[in-house]
PDB file as gemmi writes it, atoms N, CA and C in Angstrom:
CRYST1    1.000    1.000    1.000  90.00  90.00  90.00 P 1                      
ATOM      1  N   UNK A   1      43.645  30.356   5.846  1.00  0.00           N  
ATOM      2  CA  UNK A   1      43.927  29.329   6.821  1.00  0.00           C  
ATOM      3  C   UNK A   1      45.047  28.434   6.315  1.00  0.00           C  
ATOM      4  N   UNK A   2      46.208  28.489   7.472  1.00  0.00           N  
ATOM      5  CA  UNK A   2      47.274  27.417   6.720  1.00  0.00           C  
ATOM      6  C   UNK A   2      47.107  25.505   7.285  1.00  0.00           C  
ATOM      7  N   UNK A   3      46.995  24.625   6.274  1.00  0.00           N  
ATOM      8  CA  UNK A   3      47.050  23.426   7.316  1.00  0.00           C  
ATOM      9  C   UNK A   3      48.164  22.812   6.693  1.00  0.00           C  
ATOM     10  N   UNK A   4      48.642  22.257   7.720  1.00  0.00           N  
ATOM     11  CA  UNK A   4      49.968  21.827   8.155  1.00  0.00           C  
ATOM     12  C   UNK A   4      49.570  19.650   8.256  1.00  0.00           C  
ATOM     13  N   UNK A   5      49.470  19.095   7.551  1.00  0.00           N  
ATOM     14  CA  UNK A   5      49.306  17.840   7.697  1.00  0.00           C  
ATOM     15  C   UNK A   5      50.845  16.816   7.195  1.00  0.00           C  
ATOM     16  N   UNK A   6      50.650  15.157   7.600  1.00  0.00           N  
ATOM     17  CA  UNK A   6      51.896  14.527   7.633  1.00  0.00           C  
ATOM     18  C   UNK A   6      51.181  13.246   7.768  1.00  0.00           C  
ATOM     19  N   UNK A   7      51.835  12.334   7.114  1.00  0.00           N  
ATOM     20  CA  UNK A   7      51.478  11.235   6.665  1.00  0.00           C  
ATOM     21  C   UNK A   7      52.881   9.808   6.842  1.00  0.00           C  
ATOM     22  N   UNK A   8      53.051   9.193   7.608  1.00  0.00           N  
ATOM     23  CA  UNK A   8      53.653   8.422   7.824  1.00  0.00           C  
ATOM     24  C   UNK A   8      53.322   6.755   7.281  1.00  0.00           C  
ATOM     25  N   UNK A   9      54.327   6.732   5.820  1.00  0.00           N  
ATOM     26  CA  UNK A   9      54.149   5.363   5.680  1.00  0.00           C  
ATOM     27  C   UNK A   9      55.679   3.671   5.744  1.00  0.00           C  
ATOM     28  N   UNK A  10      55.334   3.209   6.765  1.00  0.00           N  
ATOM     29  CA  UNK A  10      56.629   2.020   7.090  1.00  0.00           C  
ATOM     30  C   UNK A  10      56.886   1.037   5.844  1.00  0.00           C  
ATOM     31  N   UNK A  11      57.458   1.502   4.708  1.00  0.00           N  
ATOM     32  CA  UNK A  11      57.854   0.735   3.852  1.00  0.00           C  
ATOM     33  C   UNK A  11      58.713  -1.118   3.872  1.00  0.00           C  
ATOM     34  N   UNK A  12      59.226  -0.935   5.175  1.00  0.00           N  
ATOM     35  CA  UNK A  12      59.568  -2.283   5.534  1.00  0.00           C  
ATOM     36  C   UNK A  12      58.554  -2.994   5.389  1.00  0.00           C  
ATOM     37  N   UNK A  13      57.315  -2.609   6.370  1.00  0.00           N  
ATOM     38  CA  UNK A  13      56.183  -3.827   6.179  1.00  0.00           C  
ATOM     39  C   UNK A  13      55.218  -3.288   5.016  1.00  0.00           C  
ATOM     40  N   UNK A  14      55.463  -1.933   4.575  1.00  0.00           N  
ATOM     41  CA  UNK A  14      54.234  -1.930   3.381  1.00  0.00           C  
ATOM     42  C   UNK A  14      52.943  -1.376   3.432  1.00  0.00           C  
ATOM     43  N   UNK A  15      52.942  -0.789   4.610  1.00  0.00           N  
ATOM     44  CA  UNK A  15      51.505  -0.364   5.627  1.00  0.00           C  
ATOM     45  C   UNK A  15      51.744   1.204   6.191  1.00  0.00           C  
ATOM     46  N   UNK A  16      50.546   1.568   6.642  1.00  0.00           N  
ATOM     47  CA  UNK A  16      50.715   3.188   6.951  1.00  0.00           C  
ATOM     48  C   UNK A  16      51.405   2.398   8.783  1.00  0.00           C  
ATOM     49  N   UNK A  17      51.858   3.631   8.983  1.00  0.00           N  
ATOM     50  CA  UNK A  17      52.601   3.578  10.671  1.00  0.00           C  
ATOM     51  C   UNK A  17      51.923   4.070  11.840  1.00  0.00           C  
ATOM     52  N   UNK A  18      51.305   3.583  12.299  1.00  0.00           N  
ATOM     53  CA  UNK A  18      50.285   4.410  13.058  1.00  0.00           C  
ATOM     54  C   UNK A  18      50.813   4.318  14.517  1.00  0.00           C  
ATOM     55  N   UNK A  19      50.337   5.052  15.035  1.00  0.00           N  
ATOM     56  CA  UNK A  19      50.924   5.072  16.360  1.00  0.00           C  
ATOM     57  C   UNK A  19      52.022   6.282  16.484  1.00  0.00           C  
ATOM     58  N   UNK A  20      52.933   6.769  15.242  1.00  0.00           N  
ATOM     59  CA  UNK A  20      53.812   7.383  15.898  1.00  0.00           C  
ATOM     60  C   UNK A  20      53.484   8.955  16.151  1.00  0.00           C  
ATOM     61  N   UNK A  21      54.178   9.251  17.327  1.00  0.00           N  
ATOM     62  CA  UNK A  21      53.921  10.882  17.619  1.00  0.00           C  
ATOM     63  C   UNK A  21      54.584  11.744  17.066  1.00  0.00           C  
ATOM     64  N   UNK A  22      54.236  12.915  16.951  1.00  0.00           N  
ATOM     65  CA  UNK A  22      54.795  13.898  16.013  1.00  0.00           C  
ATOM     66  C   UNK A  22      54.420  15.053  16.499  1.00  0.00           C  
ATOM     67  N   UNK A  23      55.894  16.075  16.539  1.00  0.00           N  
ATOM     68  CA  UNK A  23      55.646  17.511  17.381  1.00  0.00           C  
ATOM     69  C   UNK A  23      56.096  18.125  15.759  1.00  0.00           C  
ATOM     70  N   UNK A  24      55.714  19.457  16.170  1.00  0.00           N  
ATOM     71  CA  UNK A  24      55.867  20.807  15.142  1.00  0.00           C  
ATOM     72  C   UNK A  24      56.359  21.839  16.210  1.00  0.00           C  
ATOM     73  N   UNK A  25      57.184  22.476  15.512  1.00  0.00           N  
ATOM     74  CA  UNK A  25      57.919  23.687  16.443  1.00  0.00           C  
ATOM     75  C   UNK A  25      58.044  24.776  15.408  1.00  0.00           C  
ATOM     76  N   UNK A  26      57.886  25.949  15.524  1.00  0.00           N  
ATOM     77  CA  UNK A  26      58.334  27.021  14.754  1.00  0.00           C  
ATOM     78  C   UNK A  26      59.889  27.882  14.851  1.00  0.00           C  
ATOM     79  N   UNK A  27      60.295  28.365  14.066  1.00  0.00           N  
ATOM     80  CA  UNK A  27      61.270  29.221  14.457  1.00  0.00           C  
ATOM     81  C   UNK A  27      61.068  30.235  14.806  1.00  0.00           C  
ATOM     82  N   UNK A  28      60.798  31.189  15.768  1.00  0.00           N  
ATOM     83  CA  UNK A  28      60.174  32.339  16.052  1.00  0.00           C  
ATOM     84  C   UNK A  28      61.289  33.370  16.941  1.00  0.00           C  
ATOM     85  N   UNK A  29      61.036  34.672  17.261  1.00  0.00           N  
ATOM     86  CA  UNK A  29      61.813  35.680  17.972  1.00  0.00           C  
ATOM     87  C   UNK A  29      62.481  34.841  19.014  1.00  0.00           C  
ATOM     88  N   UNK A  30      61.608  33.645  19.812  1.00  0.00           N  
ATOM     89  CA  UNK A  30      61.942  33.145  20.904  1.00  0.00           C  
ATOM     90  C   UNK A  30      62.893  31.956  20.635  1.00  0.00           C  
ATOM     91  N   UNK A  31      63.375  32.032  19.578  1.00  0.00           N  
ATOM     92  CA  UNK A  31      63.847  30.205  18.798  1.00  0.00           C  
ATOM     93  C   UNK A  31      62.922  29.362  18.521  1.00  0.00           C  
ATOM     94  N   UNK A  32      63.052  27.857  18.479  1.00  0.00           N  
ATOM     95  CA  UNK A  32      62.105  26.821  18.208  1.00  0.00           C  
ATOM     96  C   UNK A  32      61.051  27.030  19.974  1.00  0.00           C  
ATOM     97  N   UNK A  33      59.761  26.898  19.165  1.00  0.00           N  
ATOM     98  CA  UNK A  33      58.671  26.706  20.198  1.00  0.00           C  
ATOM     99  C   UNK A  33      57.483  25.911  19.236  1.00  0.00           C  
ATOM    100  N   UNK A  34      56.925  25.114  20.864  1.00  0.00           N  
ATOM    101  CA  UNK A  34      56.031  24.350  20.190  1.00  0.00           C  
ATOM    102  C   UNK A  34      54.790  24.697  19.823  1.00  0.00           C  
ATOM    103  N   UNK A  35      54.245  24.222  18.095  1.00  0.00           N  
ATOM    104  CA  UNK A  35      53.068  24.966  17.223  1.00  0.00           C  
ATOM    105  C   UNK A  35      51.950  23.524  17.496  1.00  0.00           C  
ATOM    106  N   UNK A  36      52.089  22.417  18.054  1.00  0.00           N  
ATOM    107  CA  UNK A  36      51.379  22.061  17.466  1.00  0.00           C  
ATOM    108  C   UNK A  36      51.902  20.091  17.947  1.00  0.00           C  
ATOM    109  N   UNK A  37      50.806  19.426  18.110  1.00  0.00           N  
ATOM    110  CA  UNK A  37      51.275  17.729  18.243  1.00  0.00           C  
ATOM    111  C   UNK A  37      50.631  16.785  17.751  1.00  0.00           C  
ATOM    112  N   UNK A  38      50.706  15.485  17.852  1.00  0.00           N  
ATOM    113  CA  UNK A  38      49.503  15.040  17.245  1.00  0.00           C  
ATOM    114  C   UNK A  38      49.965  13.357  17.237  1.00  0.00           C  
ATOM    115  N   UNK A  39      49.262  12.336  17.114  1.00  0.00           N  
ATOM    116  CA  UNK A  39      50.001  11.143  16.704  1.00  0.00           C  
ATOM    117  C   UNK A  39      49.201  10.611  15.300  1.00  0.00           C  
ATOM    118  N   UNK A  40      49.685   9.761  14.549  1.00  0.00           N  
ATOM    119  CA  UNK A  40      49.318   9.543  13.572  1.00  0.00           C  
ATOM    120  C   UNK A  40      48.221   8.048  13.570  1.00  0.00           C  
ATOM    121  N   UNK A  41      47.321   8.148  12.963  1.00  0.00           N  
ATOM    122  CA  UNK A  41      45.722   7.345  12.971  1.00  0.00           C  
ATOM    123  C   UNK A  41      46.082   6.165  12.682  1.00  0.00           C  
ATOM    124  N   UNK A  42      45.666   5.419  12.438  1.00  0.00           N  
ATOM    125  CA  UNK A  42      45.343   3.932  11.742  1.00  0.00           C  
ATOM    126  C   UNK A  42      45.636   3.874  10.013  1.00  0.00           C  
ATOM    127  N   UNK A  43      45.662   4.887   9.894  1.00  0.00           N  
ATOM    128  CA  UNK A  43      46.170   5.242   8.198  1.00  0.00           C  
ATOM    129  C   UNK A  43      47.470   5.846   8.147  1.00  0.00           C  
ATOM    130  N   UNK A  44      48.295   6.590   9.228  1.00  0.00           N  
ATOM    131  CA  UNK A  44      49.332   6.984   9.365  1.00  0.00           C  
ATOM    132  C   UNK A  44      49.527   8.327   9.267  1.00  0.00           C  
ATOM    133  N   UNK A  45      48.398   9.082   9.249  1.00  0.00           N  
ATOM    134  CA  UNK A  45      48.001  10.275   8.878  1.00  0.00           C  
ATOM    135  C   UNK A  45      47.892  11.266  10.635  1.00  0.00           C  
ATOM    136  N   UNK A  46      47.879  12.315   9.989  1.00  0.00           N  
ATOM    137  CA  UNK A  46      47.871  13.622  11.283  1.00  0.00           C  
ATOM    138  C   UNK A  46      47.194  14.332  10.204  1.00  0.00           C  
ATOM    139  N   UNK A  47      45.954  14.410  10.656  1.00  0.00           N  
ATOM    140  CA  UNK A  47      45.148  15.239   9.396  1.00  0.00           C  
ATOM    141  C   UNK A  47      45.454  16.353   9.668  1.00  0.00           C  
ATOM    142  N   UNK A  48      45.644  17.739  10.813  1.00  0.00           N  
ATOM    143  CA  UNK A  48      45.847  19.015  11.220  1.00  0.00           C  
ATOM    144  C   UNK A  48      46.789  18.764  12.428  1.00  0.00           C  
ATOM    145  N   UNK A  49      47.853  19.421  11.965  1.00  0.00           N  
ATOM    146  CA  UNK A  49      48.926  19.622  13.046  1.00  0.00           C  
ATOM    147  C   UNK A  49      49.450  20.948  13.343  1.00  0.00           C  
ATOM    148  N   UNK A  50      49.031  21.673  14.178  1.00  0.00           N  
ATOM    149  CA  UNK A  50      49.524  23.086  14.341  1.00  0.00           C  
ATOM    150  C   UNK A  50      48.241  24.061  14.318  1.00  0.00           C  
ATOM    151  N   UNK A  51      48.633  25.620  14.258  1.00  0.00           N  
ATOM    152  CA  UNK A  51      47.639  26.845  14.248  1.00  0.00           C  
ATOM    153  C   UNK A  51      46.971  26.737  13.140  1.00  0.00           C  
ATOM    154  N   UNK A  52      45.771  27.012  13.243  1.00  0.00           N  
ATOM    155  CA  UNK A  52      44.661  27.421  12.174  1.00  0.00           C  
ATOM    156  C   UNK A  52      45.476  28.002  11.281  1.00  0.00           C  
ATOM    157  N   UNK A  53      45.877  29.044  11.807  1.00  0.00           N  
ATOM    158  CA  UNK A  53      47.222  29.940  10.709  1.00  0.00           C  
ATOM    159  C   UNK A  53      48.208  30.372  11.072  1.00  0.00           C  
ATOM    160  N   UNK A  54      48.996  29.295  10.347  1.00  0.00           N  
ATOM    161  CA  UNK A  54      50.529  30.104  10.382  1.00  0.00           C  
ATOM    162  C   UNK A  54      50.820  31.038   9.882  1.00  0.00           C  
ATOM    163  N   UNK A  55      52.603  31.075  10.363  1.00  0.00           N  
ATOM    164  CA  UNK A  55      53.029  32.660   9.657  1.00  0.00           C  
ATOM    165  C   UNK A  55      54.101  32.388   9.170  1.00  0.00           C  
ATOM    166  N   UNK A  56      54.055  32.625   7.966  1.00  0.00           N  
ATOM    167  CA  UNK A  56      55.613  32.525   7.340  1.00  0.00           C  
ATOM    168  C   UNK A  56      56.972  32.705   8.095  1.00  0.00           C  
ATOM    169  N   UNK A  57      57.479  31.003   7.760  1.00  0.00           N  
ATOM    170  CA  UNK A  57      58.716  31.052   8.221  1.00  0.00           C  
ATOM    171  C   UNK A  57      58.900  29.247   8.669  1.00  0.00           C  
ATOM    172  N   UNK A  58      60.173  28.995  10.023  1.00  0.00           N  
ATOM    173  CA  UNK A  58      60.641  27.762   9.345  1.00  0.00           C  
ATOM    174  C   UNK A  58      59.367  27.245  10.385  1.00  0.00           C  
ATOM    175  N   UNK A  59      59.500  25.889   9.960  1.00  0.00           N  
ATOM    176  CA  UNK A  59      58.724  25.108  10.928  1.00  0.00           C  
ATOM    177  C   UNK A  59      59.703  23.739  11.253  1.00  0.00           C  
ATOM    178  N   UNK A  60      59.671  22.495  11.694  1.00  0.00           N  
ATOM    179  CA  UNK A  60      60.062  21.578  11.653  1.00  0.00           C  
ATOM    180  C   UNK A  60      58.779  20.530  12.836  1.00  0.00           C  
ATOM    181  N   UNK A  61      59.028  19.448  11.565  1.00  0.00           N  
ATOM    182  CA  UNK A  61      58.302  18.040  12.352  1.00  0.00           C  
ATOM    183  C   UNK A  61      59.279  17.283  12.787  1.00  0.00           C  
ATOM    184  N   UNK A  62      58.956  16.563  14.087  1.00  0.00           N  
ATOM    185  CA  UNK A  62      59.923  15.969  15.054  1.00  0.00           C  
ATOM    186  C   UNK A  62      59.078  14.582  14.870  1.00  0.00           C  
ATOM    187  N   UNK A  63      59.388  12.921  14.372  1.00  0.00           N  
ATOM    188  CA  UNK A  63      58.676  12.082  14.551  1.00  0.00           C  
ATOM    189  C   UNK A  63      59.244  10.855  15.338  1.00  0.00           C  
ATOM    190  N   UNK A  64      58.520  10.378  16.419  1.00  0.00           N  
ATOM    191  CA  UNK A  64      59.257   9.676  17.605  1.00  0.00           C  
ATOM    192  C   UNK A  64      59.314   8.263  16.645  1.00  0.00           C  
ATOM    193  N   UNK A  65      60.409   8.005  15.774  1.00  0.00           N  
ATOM    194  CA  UNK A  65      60.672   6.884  15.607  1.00  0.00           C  
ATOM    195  C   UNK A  65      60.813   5.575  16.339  1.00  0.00           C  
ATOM    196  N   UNK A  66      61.779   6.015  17.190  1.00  0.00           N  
ATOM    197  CA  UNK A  66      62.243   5.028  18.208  1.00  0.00           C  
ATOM    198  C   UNK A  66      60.878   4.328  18.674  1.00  0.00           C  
ATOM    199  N   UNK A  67      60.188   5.276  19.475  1.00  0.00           N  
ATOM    200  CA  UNK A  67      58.957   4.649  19.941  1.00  0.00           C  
ATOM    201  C   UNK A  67      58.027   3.495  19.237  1.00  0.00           C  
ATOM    202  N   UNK A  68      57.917   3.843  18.031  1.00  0.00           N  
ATOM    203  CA  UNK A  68      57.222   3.293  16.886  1.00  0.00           C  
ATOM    204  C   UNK A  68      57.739   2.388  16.831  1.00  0.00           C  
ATOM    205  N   UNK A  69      59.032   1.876  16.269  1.00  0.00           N  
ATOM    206  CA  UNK A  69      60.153   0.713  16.275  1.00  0.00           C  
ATOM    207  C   UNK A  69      59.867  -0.040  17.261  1.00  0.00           C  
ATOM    208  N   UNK A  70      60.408   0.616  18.394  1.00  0.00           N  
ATOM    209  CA  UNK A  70      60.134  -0.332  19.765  1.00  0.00           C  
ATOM    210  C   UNK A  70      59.050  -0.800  20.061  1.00  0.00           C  
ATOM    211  N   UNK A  71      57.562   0.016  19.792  1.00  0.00           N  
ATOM    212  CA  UNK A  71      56.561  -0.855  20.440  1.00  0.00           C  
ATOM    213  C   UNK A  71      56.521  -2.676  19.814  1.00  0.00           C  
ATOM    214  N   UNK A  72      56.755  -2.744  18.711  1.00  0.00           N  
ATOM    215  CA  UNK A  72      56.538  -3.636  18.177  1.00  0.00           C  
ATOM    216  C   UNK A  72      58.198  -4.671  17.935  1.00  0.00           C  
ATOM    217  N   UNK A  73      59.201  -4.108  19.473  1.00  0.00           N  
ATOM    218  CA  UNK A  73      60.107  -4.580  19.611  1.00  0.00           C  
ATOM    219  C   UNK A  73      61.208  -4.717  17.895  1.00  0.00           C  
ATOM    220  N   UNK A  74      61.141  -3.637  17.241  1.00  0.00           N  
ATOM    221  CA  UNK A  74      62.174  -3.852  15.887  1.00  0.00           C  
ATOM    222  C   UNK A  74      63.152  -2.525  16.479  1.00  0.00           C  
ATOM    223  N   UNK A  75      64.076  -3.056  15.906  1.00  0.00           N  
ATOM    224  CA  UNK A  75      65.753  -2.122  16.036  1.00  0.00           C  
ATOM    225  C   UNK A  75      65.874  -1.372  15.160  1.00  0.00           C  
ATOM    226  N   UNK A  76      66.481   0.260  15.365  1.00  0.00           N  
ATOM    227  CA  UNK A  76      66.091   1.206  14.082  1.00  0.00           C  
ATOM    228  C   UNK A  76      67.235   1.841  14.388  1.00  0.00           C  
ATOM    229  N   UNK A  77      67.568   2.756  13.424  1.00  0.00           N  
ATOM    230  CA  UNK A  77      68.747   3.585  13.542  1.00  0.00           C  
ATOM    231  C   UNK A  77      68.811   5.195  14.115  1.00  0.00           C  
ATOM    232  N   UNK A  78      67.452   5.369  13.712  1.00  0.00           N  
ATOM    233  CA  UNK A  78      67.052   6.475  13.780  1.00  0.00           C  
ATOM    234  C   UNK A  78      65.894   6.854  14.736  1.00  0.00           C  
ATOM    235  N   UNK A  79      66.656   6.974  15.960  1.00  0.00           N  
ATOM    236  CA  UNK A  79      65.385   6.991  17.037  1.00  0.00           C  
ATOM    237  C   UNK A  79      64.211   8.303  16.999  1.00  0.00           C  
ATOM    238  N   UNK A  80      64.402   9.457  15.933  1.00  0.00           N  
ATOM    239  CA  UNK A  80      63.846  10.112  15.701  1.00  0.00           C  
ATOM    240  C   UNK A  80      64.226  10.876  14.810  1.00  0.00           C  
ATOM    241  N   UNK A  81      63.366  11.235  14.302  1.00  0.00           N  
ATOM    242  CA  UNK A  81      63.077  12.384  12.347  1.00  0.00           C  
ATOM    243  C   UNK A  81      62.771  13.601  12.724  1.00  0.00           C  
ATOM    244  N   UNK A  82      63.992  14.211  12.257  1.00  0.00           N  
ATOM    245  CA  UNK A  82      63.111  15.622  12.308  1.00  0.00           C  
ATOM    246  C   UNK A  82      63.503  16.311  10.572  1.00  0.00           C  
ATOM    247  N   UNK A  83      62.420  16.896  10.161  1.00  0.00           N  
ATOM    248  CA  UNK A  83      61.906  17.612   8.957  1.00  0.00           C  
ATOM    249  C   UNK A  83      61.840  18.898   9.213  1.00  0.00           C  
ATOM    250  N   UNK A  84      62.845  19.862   9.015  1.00  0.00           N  
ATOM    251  CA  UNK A  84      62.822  20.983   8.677  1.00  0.00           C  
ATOM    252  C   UNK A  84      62.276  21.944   7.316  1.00  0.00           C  
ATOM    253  N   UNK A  85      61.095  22.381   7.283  1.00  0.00           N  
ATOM    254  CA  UNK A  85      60.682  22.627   6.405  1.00  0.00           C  
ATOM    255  C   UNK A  85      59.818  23.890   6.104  1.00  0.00           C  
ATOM    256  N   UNK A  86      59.624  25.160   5.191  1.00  0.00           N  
ATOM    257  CA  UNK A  86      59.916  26.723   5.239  1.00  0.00           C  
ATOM    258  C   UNK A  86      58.165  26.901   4.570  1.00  0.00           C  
ATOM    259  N   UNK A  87      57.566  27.882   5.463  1.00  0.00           N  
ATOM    260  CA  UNK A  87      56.077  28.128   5.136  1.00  0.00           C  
ATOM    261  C   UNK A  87      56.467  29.660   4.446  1.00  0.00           C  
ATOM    262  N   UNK A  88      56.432  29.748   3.258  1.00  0.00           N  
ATOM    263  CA  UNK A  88      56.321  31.378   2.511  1.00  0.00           C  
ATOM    264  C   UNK A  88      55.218  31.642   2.283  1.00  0.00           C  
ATOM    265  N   UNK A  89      53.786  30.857   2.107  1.00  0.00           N  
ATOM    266  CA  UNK A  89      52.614  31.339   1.934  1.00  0.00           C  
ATOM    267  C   UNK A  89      51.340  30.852   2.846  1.00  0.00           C  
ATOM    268  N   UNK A  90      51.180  31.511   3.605  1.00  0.00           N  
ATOM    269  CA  UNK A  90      50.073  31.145   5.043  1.00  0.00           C  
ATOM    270  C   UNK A  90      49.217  30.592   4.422  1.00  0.00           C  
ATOM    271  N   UNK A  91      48.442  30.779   3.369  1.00  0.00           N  
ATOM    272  CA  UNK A  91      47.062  30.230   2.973  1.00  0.00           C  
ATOM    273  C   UNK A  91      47.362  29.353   2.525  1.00  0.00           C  
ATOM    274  N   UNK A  92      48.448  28.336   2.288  1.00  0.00           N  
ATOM    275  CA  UNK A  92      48.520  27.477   1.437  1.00  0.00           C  
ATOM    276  C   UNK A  92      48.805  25.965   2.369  1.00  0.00           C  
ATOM    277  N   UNK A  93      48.389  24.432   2.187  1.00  0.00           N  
ATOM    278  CA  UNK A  93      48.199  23.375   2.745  1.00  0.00           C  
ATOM    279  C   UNK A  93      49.742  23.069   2.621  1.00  0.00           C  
ATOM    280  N   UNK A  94      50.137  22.416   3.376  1.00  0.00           N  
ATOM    281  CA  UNK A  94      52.020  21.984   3.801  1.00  0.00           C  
ATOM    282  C   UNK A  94      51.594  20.482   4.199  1.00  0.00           C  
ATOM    283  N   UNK A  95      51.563  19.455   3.075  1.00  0.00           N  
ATOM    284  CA  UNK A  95      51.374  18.424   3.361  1.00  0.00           C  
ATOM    285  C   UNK A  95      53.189  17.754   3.193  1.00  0.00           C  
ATOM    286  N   UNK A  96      53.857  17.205   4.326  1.00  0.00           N  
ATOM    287  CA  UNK A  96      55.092  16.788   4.330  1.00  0.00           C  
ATOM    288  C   UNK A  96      55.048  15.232   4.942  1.00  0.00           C  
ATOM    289  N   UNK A  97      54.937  14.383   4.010  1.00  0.00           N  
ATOM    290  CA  UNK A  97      55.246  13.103   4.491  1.00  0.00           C  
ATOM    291  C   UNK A  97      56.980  12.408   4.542  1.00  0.00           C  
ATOM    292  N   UNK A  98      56.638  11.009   5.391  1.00  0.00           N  
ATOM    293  CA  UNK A  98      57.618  10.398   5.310  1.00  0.00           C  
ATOM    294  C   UNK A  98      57.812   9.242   5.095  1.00  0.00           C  
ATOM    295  N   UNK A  99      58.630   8.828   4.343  1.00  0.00           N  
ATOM    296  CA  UNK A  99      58.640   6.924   3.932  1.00  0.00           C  
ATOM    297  C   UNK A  99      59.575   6.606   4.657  1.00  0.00           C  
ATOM    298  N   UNK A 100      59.270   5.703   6.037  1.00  0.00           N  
ATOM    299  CA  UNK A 100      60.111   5.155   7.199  1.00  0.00           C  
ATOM    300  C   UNK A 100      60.425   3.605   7.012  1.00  0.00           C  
ATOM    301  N   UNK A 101      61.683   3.194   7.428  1.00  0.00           N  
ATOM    302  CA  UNK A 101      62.238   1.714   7.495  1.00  0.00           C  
ATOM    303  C   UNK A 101      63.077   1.427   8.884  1.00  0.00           C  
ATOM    304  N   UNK A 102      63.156   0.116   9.787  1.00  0.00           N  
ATOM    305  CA  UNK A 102      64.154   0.973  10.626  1.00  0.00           C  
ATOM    306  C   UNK A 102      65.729   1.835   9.602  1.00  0.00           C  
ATOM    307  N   UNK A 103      66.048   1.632   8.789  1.00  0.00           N  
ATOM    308  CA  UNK A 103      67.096   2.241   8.659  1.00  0.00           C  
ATOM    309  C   UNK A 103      67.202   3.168   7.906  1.00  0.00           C  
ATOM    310  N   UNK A 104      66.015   3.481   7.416  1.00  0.00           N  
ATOM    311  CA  UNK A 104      66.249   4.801   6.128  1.00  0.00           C  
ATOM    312  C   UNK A 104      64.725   5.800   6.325  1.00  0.00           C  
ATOM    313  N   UNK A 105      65.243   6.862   5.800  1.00  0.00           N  
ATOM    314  CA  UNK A 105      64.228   7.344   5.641  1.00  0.00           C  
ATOM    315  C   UNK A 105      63.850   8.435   4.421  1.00  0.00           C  
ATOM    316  N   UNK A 106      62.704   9.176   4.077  1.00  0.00           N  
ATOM    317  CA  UNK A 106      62.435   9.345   2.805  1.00  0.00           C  
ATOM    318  C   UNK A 106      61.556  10.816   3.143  1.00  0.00           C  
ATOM    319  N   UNK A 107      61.751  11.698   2.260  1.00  0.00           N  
ATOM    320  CA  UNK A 107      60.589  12.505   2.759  1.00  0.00           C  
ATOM    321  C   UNK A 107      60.487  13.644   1.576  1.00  0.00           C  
ATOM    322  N   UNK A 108      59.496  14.646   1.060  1.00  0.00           N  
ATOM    323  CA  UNK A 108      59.164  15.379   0.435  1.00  0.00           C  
ATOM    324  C   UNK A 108      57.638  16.054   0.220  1.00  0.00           C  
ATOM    325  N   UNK A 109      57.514  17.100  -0.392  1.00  0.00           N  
ATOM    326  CA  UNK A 109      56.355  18.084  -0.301  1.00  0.00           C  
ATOM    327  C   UNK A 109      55.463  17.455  -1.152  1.00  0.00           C  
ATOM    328  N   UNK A 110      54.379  16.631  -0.127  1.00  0.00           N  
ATOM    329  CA  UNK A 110      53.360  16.398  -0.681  1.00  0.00           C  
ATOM    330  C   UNK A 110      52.243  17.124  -1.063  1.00  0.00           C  
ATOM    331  N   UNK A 111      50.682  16.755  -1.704  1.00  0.00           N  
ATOM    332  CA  UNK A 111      49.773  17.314  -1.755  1.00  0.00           C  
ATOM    333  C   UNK A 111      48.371  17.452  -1.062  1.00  0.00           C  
TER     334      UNK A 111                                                      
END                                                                             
């Protein structure tokens, strides 16, 4: 079983980001199609995003910045994140977070 999780934390204020939405798309025969959605909890977390099991190959997370920014009326640069990032082993957990500000952003293969 592959799980696919993402963790969003807003370093401006110091706190997980909750609220924002987040798509997964695969690269497949058909191009990018959607695997998977989810918005992130009160901790900033998407505990399972996508198929029970994937299949090797690319994936990418799409995270609605803008939205996030705006609800709480702040100005950002980056009205949305996307994370392109490569599954070579199905059984294995793909935890990919991101450290968000409006103006920067941060990201790498978590655990």
């Amino acid at each position: 079983m592959t799980t696919i999780t993402t963790h969003v934390l807003d370093t401006a204020l110091g706190r997980p980001a909750a609220g924002v939405a987040v798509a997964l798309e695969h690269d497949g025969a058909a191009g990018w199609t959607a695997a998977g959605a989810g918005t992130t909890d009160a901790d900033g977390r998407v505990r399972v995003i996508g198929p029970a099991q994937a299949v090797a190959g690319n994936y990418r997370l799409t995270f609605d910045t803008g939205g996030y920014f705006g609800a709480d009326g702040r100005e950002c640069f980056f009205p949305e994140v996307t994370v392109t990032f490569t599954i070579t082993d199905p059984t294995s957990h793909y935890h990919v977070p991101i450290l968000l500000s409006p103006f920067s952003v941060s990201t790498y293969r978590g655990s």
